[in-house]
C-alpha positions in Angstrom: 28.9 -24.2 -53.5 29.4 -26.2 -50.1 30.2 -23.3 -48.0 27.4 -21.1 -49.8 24.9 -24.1 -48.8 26.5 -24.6 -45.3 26.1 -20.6 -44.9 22.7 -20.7 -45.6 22.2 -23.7 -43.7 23.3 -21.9 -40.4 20.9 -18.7 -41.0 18.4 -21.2 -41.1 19.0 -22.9 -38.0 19.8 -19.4 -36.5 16.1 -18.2 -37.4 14.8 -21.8 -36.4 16.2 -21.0 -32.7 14.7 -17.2 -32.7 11.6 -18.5 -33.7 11.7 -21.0 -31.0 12.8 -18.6 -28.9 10.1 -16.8 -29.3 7.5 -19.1 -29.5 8.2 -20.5 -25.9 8.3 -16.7 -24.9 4.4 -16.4 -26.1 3.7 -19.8 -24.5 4.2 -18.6 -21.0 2.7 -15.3 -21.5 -0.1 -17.2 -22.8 0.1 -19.5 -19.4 0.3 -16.3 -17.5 -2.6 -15.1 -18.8 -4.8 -17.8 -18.9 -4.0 -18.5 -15.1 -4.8 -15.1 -14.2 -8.2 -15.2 -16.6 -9.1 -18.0 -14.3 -8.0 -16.9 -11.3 -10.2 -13.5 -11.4 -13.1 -15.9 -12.7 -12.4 -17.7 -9.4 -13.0 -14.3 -7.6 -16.2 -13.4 -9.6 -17.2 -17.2 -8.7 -16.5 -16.4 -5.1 -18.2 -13.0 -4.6 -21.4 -14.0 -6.3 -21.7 -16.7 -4.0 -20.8 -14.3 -1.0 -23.3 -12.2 -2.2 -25.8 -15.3 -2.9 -25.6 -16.5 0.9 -26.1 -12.9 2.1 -29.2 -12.8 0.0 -30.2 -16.1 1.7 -29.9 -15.0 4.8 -31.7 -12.0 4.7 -34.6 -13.7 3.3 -34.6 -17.0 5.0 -37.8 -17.4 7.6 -38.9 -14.5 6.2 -42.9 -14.5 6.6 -43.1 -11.5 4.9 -42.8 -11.1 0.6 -41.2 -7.8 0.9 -37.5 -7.0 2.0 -37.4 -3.7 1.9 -36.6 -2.6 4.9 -34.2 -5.2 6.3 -30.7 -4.8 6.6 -28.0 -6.8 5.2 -25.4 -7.9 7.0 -22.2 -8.6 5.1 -18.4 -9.5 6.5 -17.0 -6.1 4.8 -13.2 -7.0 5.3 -14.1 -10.2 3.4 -15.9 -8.1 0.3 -13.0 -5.7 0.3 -10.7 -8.8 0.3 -12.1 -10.1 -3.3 -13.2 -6.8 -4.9 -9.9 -6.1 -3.8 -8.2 -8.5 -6.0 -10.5 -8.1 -9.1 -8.4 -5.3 -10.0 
């Protein structure tokens, strides 16, 4: 009776540690990912706000309503830098 207990004892304690196991292993895929989620927010964040200034400065001391017609002027080695990383 005590070695059929102490044997079933040990597959318990062996699936404890697997699950463990695995549970740590989904923990820092789960770290991995949520770094990464926020890290290609923090690109989004960054290219709307590139794309905000440029917007600002083709419209700032503008006397005129319409825009059409002006160039924009954007720092393309910049803009290939984030859309870059976005993939």
């Amino acid at each position: 009776m005590i070695g059929f207990l102490e044997k079933n004892l040990e597959n318990v304690e062996k699936k404890l540690a697997k699950q463990q196991n695995d549970y740590d292993i989904l923990k820092n895929e789960n770290q991995f990912l949520q770094k990464k989620i926020e890290s290609k927010s923090d690109k989004f964040v960054n290219l709307a706000t590139m794309l905000s200034e440029a917007y600002e400065k083709l419209t700032k001391d503008d006397t005129e309503k319409d825009v059409v017609g002006k160039t924009l002027e954007l720092d393309l080695t910049e803009m290939f830098f984030f859309v870059n990383f976005l993939h």
